[in-house]
N, CA and C atoms of all chains as a GROMACS GRO file, in nm:
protein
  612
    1UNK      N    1  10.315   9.794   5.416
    1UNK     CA    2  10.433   9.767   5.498
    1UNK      C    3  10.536   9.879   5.478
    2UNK      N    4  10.596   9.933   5.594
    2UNK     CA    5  10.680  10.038   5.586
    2UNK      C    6  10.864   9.955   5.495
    3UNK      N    7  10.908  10.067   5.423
    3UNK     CA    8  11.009   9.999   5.376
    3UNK      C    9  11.106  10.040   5.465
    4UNK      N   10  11.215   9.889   5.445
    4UNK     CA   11  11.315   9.925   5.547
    4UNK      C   12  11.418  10.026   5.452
    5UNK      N   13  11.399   9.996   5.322
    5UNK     CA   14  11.478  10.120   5.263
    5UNK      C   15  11.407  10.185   5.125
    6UNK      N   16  11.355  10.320   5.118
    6UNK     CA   17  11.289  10.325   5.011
    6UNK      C   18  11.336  10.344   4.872
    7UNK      N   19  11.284  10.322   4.808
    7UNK     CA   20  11.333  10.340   4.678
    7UNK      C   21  11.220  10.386   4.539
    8UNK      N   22  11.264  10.390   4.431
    8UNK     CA   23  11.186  10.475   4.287
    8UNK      C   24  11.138  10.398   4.214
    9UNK      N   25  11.041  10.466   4.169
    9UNK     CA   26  10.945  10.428   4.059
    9UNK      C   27  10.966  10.530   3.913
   10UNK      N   28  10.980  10.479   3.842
   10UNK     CA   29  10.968  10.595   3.708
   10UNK      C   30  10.837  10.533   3.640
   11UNK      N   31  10.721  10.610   3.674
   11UNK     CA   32  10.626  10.562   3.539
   11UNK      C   33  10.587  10.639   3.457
   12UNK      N   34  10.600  10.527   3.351
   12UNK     CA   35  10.617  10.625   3.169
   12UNK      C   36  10.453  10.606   3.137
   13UNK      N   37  10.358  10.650   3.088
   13UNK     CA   38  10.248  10.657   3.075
   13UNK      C   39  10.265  10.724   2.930
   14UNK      N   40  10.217  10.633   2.806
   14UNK     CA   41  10.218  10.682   2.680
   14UNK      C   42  10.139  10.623   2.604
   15UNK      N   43  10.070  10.721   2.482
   15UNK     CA   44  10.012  10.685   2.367
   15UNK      C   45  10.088  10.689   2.230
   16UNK      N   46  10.090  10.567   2.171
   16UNK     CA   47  10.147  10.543   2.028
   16UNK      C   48  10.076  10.601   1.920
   17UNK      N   49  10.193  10.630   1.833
   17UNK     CA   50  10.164  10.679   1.707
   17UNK      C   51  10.093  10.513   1.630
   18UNK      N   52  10.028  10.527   1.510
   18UNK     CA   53  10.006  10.417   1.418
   18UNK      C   54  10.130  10.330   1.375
   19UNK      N   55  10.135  10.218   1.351
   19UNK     CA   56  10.230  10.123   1.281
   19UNK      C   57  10.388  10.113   1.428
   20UNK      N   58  10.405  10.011   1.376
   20UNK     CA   59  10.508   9.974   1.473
   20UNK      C   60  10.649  10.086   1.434
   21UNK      N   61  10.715  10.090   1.306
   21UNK     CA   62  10.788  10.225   1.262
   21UNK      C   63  10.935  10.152   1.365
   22UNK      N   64  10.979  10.029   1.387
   22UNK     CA   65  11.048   9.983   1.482
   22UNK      C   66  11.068  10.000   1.672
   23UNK      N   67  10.936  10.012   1.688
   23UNK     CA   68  10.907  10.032   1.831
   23UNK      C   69  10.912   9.905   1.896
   24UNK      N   70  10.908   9.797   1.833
   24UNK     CA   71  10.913   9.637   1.952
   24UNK      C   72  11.059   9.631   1.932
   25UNK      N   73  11.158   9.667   1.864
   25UNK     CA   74  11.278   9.686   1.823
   25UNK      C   75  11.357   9.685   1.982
   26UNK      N   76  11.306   9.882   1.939
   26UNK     CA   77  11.370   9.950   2.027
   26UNK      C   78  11.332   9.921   2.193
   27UNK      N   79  11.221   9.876   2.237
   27UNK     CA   80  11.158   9.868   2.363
   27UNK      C   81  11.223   9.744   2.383
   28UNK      N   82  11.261   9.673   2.367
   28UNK     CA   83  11.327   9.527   2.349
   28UNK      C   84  11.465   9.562   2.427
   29UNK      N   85  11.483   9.698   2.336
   29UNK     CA   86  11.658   9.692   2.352
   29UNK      C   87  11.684   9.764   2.488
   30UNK      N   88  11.598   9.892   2.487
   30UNK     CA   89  11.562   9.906   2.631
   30UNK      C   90  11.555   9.870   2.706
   31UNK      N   91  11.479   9.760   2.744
   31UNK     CA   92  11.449   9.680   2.850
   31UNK      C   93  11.579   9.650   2.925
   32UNK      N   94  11.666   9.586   2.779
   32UNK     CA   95  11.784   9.488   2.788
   32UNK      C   96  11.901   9.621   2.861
   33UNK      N   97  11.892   9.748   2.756
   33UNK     CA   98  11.996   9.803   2.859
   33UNK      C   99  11.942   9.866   2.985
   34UNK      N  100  11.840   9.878   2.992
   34UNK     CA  101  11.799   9.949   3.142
   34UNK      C  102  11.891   9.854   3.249
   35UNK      N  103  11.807   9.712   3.230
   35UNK     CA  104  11.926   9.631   3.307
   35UNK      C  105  12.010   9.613   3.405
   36UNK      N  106  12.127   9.648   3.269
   36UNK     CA  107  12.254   9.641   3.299
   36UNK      C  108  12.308   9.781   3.348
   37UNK      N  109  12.175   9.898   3.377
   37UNK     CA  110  12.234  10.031   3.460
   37UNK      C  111  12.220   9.976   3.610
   38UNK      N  112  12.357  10.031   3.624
   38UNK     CA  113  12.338  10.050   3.811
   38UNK      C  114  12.223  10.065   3.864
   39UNK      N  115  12.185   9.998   3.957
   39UNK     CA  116  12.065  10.040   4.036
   39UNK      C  117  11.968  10.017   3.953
   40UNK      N  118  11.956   9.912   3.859
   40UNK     CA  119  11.786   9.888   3.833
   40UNK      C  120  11.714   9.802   3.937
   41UNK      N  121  11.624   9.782   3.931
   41UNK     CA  122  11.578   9.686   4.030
   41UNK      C  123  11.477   9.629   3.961
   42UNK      N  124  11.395   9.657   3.848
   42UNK     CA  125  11.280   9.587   3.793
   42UNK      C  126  11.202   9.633   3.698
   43UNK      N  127  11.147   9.585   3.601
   43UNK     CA  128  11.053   9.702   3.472
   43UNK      C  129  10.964   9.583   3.451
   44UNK      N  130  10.807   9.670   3.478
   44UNK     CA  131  10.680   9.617   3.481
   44UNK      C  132  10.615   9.697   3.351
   45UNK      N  133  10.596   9.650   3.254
   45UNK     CA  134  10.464   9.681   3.126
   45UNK      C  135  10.357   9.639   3.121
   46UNK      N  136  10.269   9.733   3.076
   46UNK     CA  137  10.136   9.658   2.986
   46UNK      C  138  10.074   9.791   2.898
   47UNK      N  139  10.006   9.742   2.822
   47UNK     CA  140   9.962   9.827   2.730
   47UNK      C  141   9.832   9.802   2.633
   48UNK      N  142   9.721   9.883   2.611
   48UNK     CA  143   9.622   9.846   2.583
   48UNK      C  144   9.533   9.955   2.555
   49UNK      N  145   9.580   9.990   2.418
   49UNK     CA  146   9.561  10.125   2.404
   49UNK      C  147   9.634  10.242   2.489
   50UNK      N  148   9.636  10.300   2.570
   50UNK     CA  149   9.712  10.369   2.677
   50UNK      C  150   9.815  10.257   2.757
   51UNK      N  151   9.958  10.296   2.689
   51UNK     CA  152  10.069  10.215   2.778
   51UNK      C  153  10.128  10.272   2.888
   52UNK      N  154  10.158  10.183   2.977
   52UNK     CA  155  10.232  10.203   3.112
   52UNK      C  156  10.309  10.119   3.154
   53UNK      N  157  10.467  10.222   3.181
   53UNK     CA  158  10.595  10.118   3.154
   53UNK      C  159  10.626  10.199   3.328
   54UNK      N  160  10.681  10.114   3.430
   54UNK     CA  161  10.696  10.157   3.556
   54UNK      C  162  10.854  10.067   3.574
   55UNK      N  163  10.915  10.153   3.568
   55UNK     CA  164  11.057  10.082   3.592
   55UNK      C  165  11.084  10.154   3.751
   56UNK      N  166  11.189  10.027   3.831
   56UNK     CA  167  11.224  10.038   3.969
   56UNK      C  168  11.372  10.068   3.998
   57UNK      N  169  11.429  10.185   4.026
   57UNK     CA  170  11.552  10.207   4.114
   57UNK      C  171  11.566  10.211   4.246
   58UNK      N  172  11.714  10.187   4.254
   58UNK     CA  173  11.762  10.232   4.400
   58UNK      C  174  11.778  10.413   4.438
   59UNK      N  175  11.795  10.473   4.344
   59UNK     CA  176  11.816  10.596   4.352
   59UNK      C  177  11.792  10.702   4.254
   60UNK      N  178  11.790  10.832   4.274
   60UNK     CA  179  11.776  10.912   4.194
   60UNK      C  180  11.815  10.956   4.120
   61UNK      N  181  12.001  10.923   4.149
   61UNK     CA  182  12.110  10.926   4.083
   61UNK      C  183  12.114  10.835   3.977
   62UNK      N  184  12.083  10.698   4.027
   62UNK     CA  185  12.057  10.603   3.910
   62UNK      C  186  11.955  10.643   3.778
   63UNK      N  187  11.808  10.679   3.835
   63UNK     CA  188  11.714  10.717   3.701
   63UNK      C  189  11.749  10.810   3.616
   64UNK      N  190  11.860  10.948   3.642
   64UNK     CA  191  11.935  11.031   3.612
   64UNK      C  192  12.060  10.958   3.538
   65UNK      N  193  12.148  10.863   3.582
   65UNK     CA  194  12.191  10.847   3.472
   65UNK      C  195  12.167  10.709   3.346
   66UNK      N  196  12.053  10.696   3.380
   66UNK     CA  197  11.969  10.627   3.257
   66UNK      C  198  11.913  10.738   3.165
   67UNK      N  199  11.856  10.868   3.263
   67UNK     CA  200  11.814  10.932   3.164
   67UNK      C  201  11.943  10.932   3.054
   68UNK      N  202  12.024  10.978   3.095
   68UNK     CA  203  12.152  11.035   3.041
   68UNK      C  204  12.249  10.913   2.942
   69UNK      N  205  12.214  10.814   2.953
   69UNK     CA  206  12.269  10.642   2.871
   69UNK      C  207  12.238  10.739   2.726
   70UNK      N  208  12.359  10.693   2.663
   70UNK     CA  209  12.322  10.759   2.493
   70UNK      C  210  12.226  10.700   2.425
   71UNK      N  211  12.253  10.574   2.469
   71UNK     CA  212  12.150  10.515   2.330
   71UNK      C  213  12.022  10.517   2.378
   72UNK      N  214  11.998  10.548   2.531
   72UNK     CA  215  11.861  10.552   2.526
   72UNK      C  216  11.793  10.741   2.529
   73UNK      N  217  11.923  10.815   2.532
   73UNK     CA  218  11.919  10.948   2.477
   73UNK      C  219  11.823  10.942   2.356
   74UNK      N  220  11.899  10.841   2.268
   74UNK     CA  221  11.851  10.815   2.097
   74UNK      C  222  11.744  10.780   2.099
   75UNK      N  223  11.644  10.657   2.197
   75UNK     CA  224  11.538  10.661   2.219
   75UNK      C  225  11.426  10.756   2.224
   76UNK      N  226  11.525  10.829   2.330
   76UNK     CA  227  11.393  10.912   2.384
   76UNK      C  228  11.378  11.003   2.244
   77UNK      N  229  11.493  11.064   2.163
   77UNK     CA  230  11.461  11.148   2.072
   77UNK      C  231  11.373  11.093   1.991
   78UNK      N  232  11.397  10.960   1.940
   78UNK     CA  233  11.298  10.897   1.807
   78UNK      C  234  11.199  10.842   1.878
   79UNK      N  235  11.154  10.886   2.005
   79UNK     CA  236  11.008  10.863   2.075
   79UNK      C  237  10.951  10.991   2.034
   80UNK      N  238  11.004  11.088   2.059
   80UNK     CA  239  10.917  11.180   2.049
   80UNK      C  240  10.872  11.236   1.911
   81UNK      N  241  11.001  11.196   1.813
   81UNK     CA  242  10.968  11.266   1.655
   81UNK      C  243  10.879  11.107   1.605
   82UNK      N  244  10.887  10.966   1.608
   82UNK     CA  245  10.837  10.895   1.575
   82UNK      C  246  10.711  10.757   1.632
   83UNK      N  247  10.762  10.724   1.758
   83UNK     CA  248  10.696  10.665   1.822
   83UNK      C  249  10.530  10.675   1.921
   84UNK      N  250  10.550  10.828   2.003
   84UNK     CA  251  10.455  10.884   2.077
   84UNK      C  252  10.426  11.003   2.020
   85UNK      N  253  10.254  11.015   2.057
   85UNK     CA  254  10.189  11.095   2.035
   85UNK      C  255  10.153  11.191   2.164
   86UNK      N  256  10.228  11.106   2.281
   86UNK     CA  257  10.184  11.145   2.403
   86UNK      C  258  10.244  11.088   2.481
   87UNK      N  259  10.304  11.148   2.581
   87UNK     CA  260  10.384  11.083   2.686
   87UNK      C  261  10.377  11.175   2.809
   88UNK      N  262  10.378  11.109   2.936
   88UNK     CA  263  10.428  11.176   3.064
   88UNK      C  264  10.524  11.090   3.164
   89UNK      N  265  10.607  11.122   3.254
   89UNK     CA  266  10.742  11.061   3.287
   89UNK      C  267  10.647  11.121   3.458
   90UNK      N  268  10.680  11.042   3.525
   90UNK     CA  269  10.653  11.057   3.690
   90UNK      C  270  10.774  10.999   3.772
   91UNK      N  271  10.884  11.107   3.836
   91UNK     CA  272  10.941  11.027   3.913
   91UNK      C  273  10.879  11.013   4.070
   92UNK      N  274  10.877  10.909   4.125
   92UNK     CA  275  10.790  10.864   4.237
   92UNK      C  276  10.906  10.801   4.356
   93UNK      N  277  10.893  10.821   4.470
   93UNK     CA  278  10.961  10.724   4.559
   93UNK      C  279  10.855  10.632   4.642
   94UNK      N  280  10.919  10.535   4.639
   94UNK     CA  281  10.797  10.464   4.707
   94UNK      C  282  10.824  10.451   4.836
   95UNK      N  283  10.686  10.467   4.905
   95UNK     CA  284  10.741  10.468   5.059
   95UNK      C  285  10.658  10.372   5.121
   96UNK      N  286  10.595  10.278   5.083
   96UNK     CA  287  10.502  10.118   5.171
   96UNK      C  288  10.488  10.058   5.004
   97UNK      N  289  10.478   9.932   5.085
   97UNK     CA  290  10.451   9.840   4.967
   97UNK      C  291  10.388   9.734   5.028
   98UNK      N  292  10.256   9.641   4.962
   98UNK     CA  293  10.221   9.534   5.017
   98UNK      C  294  10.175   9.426   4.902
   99UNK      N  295  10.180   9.295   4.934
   99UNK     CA  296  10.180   9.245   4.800
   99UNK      C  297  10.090   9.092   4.822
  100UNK      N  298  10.016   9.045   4.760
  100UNK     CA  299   9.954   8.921   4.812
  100UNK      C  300   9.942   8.787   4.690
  101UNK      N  301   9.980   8.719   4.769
  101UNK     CA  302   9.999   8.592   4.672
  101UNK      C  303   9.932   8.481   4.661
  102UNK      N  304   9.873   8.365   4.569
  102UNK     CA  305   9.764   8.284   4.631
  102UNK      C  306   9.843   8.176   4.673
  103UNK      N  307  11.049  11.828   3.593
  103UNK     CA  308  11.023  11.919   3.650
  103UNK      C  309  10.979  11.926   3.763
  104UNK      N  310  11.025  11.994   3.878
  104UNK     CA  311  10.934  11.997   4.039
  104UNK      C  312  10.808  12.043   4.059
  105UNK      N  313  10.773  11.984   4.113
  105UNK     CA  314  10.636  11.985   4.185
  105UNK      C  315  10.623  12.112   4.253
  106UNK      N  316  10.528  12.200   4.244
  106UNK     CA  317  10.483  12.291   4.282
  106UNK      C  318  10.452  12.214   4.429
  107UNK      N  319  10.346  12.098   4.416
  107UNK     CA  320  10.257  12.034   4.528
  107UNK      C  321  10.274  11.918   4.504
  108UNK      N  322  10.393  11.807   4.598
  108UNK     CA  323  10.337  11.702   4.540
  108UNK      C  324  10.237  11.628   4.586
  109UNK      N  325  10.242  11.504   4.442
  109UNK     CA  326  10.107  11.434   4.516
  109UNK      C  327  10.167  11.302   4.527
  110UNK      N  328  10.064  11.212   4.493
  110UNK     CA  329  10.059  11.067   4.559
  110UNK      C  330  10.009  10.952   4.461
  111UNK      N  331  10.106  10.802   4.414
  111UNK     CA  332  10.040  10.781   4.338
  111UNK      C  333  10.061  10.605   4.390
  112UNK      N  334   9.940  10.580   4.371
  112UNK     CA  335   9.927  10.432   4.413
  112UNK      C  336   9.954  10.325   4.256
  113UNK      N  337  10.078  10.260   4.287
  113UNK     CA  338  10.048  10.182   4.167
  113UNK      C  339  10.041  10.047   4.189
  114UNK      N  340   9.910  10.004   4.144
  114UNK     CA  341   9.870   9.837   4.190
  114UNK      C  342   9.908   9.761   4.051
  115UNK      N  343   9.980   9.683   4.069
  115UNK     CA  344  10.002   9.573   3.958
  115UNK      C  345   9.958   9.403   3.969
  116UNK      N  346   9.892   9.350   3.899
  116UNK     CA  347   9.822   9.214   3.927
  116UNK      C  348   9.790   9.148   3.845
  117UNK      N  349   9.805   9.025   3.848
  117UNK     CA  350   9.784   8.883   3.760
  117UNK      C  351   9.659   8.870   3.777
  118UNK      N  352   9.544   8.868   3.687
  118UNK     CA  353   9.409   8.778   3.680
  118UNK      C  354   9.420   8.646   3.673
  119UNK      N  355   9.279   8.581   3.762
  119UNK     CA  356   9.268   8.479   3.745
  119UNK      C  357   9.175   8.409   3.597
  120UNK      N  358   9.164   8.310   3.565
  120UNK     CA  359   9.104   8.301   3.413
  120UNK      C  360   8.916   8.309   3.463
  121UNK      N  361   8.866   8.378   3.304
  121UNK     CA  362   8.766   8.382   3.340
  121UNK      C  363   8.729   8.549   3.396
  122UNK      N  364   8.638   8.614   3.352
  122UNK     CA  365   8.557   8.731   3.392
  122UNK      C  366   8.519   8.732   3.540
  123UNK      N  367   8.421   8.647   3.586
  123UNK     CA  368   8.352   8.647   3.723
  123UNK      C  369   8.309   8.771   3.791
  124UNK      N  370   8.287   8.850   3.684
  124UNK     CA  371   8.174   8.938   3.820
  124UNK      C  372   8.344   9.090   3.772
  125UNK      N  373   8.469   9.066   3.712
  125UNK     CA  374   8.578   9.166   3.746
  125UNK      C  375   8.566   9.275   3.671
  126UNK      N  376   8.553   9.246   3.550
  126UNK     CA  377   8.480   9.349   3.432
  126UNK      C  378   8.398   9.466   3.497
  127UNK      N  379   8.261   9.468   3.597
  127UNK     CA  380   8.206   9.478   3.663
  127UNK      C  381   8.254   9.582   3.718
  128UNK      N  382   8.314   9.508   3.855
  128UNK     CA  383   8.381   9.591   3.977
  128UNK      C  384   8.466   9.680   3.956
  129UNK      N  385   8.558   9.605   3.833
  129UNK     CA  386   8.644   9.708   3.824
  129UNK      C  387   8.622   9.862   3.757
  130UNK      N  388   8.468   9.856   3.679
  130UNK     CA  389   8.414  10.001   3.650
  130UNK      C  390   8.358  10.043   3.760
  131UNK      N  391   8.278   9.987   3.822
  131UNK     CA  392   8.212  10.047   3.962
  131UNK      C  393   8.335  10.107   4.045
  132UNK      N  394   8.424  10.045   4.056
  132UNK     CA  395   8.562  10.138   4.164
  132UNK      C  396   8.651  10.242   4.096
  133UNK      N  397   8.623  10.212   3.996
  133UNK     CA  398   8.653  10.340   3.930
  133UNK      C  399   8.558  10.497   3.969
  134UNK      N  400   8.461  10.456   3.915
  134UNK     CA  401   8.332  10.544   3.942
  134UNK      C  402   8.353  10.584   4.110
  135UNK      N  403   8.347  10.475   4.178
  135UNK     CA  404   8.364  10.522   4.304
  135UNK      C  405   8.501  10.622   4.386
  136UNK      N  406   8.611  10.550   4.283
  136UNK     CA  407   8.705  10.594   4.315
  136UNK      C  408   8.718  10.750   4.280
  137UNK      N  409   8.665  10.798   4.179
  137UNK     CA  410   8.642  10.935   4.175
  137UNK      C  411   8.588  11.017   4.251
  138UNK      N  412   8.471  10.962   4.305
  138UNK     CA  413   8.416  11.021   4.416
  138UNK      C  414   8.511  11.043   4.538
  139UNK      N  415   8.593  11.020   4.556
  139UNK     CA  416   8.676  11.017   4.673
  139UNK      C  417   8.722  11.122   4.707
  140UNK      N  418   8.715  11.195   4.846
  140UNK     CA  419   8.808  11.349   4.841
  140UNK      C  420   8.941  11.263   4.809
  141UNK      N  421   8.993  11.414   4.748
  141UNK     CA  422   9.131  11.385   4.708
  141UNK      C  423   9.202  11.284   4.623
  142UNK      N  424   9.119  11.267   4.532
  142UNK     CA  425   9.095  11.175   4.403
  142UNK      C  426   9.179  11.266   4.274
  143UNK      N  427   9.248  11.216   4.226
  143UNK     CA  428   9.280  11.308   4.131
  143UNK      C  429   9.309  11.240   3.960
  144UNK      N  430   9.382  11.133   3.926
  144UNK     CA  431   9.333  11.067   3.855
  144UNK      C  432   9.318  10.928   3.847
  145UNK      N  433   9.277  10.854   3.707
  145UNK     CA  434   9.370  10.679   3.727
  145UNK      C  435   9.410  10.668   3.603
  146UNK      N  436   9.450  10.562   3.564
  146UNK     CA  437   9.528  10.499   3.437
  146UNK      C  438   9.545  10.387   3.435
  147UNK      N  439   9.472  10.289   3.338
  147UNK     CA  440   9.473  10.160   3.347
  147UNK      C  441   9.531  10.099   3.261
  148UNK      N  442   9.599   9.967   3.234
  148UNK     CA  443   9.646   9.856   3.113
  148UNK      C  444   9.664   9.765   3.169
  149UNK      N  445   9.637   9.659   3.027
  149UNK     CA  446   9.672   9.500   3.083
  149UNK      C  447   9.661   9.438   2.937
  150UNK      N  448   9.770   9.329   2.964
  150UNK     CA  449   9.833   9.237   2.874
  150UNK      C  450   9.869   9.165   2.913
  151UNK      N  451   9.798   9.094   2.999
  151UNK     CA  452   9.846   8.980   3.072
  151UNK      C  453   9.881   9.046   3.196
  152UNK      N  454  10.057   9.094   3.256
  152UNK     CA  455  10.019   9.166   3.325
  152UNK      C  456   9.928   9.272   3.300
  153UNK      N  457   9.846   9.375   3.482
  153UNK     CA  458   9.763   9.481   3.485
  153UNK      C  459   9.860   9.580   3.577
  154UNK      N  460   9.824   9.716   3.544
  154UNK     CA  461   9.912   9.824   3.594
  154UNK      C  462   9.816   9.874   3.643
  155UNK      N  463   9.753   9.940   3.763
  155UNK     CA  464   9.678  10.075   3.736
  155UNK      C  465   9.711  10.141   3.843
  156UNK      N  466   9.764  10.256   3.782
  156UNK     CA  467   9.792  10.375   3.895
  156UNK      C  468   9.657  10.469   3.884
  157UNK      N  469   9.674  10.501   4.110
  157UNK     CA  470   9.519  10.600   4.072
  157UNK      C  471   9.641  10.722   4.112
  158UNK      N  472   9.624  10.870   4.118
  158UNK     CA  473   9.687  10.922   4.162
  158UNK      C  474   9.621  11.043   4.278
  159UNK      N  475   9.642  11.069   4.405
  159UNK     CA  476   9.577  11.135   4.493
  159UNK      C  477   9.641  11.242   4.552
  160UNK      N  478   9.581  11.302   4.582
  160UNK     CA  479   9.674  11.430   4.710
  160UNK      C  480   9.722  11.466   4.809
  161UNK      N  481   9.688  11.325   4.910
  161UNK     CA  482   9.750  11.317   5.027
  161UNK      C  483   9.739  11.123   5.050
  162UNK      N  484   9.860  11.109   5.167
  162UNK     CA  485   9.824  10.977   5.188
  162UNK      C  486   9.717  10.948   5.257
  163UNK      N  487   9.651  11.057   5.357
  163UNK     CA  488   9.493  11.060   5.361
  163UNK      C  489   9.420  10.983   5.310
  164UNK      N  490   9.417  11.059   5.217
  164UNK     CA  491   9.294  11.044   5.066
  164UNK      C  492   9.323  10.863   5.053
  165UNK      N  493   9.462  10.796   5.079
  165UNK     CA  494   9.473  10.698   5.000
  165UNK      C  495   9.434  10.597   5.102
  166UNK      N  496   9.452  10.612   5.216
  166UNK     CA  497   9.420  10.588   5.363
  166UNK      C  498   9.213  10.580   5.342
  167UNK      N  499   9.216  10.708   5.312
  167UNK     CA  500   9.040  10.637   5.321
  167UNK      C  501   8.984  10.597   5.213
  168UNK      N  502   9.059  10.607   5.097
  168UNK     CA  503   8.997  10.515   5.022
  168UNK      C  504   8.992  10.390   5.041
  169UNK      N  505   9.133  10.376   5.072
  169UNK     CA  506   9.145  10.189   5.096
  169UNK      C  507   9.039  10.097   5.219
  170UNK      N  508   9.011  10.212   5.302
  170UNK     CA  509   8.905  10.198   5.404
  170UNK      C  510   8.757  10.202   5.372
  171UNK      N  511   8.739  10.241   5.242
  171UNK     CA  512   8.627  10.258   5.204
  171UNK      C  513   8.494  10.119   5.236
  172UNK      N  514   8.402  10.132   5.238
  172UNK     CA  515   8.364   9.997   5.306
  172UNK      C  516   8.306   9.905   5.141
  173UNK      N  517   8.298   9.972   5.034
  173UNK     CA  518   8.288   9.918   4.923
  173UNK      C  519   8.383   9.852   4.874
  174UNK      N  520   8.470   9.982   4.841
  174UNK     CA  521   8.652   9.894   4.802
  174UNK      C  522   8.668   9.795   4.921
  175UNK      N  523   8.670   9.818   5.044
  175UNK     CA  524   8.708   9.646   5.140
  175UNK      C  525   8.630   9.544   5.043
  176UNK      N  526   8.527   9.536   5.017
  176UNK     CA  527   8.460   9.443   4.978
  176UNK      C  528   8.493   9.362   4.832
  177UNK      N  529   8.553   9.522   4.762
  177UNK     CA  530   8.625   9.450   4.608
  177UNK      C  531   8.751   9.400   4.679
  178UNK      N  532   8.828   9.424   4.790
  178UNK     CA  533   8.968   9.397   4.799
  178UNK      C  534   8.939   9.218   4.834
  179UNK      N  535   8.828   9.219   4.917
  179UNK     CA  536   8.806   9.105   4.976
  179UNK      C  537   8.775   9.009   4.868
  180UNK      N  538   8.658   9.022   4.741
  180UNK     CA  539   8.676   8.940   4.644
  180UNK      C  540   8.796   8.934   4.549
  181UNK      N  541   8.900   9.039   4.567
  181UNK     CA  542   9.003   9.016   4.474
  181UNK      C  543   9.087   8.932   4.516
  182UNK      N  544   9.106   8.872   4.612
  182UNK     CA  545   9.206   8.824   4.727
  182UNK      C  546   9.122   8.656   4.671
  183UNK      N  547   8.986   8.653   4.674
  183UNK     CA  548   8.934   8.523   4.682
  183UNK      C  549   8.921   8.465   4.543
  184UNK      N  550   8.903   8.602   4.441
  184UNK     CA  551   8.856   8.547   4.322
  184UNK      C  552   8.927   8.600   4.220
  185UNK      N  553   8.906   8.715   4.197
  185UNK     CA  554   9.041   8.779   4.092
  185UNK      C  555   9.155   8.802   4.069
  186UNK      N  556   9.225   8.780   4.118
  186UNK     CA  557   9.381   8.771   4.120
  186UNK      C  558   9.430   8.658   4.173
  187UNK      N  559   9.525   8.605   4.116
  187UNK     CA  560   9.604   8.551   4.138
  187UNK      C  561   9.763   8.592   4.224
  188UNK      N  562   9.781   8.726   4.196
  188UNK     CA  563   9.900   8.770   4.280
  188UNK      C  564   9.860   8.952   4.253
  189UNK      N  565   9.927   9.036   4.362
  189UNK     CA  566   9.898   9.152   4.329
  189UNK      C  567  10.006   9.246   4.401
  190UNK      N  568  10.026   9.330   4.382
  190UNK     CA  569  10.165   9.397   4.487
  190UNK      C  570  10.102   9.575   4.438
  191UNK      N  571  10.075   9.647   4.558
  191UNK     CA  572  10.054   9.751   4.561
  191UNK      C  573  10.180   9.850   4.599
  192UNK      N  574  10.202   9.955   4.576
  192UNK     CA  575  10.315  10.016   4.552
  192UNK      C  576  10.305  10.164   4.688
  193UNK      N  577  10.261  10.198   4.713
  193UNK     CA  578  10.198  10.382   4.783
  193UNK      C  579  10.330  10.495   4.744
  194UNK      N  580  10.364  10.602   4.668
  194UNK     CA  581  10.487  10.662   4.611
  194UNK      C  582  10.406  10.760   4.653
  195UNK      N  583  10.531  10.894   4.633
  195UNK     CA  584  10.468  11.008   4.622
  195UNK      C  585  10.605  11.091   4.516
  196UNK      N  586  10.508  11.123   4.466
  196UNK     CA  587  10.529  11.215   4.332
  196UNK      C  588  10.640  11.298   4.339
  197UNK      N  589  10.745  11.269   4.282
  197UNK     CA  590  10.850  11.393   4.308
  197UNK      C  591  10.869  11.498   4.220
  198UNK      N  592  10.900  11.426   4.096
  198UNK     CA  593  10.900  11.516   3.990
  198UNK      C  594  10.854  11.448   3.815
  199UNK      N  595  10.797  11.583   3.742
  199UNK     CA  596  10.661  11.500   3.626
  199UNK      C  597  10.724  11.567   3.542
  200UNK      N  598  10.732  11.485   3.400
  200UNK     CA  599  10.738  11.587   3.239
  200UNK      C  600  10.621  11.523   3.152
  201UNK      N  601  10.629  11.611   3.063
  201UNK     CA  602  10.550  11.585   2.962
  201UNK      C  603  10.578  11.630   2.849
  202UNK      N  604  10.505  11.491   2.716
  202UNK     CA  605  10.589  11.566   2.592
  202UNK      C  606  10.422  11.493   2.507
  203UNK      N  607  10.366  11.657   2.430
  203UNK     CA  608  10.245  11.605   2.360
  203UNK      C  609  10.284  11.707   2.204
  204UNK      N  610  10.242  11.595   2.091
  204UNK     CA  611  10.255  11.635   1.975
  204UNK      C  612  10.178  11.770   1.932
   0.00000   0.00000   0.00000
């Protein structure tokens, strides 16, 4: 279905280091402030061996200044020195969506 | 970082219904198949209850005949009857990618 207005996808696609090291902590807290940024619209996880975290904005401006939120600044730094072994970031706009329900 | 070329990334997210039935299965065979596809480029799967899997392609073409494929109709058609319980497909295209490897 064509959207009447499109909008973003950020998907985080990552592999963990061993031991938790406070990662259900911090992903917790994340979640909680993604939130409360302007323009979220939704955050879908799963993970199973290779995780994939797909969070939804209104804009580009918005995923930009989430990047930019301090504390999840602090995240991203103690993702990369402690948490991931591997990560890639995709910003996406979505342009159809269709969805089926039973 | 920008895209030299962008591409295209389908992200399907979906609730299973309880029980295997034949999904285990299909869902390696469409994989396999799904590679074969012009303009196939990768996938990425997880699930924890919720399932994520983005495939990612090179044109909406490519995503256009896959979905037309007369095999995939046939998994779409048992997923609708038997494997899922709810499912929402996404169609994006790629704007801009990072990456961070140890």
């Amino acid at each position: 279905m064509e959207l009447k207005k499109p909008y973003y996808a950020v998907i985080f696609t990552s592999l963990r280091t061993e031991g938790d090291l406070g990662y259900a902590k911090m992903a917790e807290e994340m979640e909680t402030l993604a939130q409360k940024q302007p323009g979220f619209i939704g955050m879908e996880s799963a993970r199973d061996g290779l995780g994939i975290t797909v969070s939804y904005w209104e804009s580009l401006e918005a995923i930009a200044d989430w990047k930019a939120n301090m504390d999840h600044r602090q995240a991203q730094k103690n993702g990369i020195k402690t948490w991931y072994s591997w990560y890639k970031v995709r910003i996406c706009k979505v342009e159809r969506e269709y969805e089926f329900n039973t």
